[in-house]
C-alpha positions in Angstrom: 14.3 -14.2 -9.7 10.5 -14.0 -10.9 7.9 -11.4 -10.6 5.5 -12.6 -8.7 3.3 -9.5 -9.3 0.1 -9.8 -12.0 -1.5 -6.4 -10.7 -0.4 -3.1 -12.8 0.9 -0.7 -10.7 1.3 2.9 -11.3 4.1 5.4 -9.5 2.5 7.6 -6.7 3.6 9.9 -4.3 1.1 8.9 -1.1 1.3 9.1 2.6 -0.6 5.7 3.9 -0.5 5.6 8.1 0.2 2.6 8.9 -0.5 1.2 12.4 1.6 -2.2 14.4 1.0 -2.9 17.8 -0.2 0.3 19.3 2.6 2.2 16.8 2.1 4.5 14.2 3.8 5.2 11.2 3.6 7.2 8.0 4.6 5.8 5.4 5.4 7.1 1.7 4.3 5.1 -1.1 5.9 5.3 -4.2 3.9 2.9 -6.3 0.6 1.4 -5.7 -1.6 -1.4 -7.1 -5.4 -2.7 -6.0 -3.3 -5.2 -4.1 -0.7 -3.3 -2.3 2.0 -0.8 -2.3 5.7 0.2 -1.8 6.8 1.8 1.0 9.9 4.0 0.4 12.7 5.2 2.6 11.8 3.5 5.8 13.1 1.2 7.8 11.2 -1.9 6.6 9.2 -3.8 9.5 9.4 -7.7 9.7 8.6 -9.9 7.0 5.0 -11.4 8.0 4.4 -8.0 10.1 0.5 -7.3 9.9 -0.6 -3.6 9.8 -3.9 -1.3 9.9 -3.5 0.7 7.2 -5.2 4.2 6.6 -4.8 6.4 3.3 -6.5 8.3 0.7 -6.0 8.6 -3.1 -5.1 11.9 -4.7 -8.5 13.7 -6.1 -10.8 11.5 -4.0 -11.1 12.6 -0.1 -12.8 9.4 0.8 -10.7 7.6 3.2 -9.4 3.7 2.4 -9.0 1.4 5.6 -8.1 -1.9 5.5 -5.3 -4.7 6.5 -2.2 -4.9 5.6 0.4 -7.8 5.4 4.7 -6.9 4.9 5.3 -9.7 2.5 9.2 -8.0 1.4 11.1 -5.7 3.2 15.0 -5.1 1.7 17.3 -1.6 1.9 15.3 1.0 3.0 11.7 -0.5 1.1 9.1 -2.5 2.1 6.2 -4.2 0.2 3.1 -4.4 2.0 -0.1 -6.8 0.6 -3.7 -5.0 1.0 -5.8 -7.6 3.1 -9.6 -7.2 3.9 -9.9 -4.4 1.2 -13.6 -3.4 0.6 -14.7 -3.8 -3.0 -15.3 -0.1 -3.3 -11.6 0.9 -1.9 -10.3 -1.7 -4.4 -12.6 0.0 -7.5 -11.4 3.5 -6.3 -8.1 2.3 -6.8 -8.5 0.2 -9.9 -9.8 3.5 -11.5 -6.8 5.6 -10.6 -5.0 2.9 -12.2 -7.3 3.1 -15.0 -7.0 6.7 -15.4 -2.7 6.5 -15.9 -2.7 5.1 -18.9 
């Protein structure tokens, strides 16, 4: 099996709320990248499932909204792809990326 990923992703400990038809979730993300995350010890929603998804990075109290798209789900994981992400949420991301290296 291949990696599809070609973003660098870095281990976090986040909370990301993550809304489906009318029902809210919080989610813990254990790794993060500008073009999604990993969601840990949940029950994983449907592959394909679309989500509004709500979070904010640690040191930086701006809050990052955008859309969000399951694209695996497996055990008690799910990956979910960041869709609609405004090119400053991405850049505050790409710097904490930045900054672990």
């Amino acid at each position: 099996m291949s990696d599809k990923r070609t973003q660098k992703r870095i281990p976090v400990e986040i909370w990301i709320e993550a809304e489906r038809a009318g029902e809210l979730y919080f989610q813990r993300a254990s790794n993060l990248s500008v073009g999604g995350a990993y969601f840990t010890q949940t029950v994983p929603l449907p592959v394909g499932s679309e989500v509004a998804l709500k979070f904010s990075l640690p040191g930086d109290p701006h809050e990052i909204k955008c859309q969000g798209e399951i694209v695996t789900a497996k055990d008690l994981g799910m990956g979910v792809n960041f869709k609609k992400l405004a090119a400053a949420d991405r850049a505050r991301i790409q710097k904490l990326i930045d900054a672990q290296k």
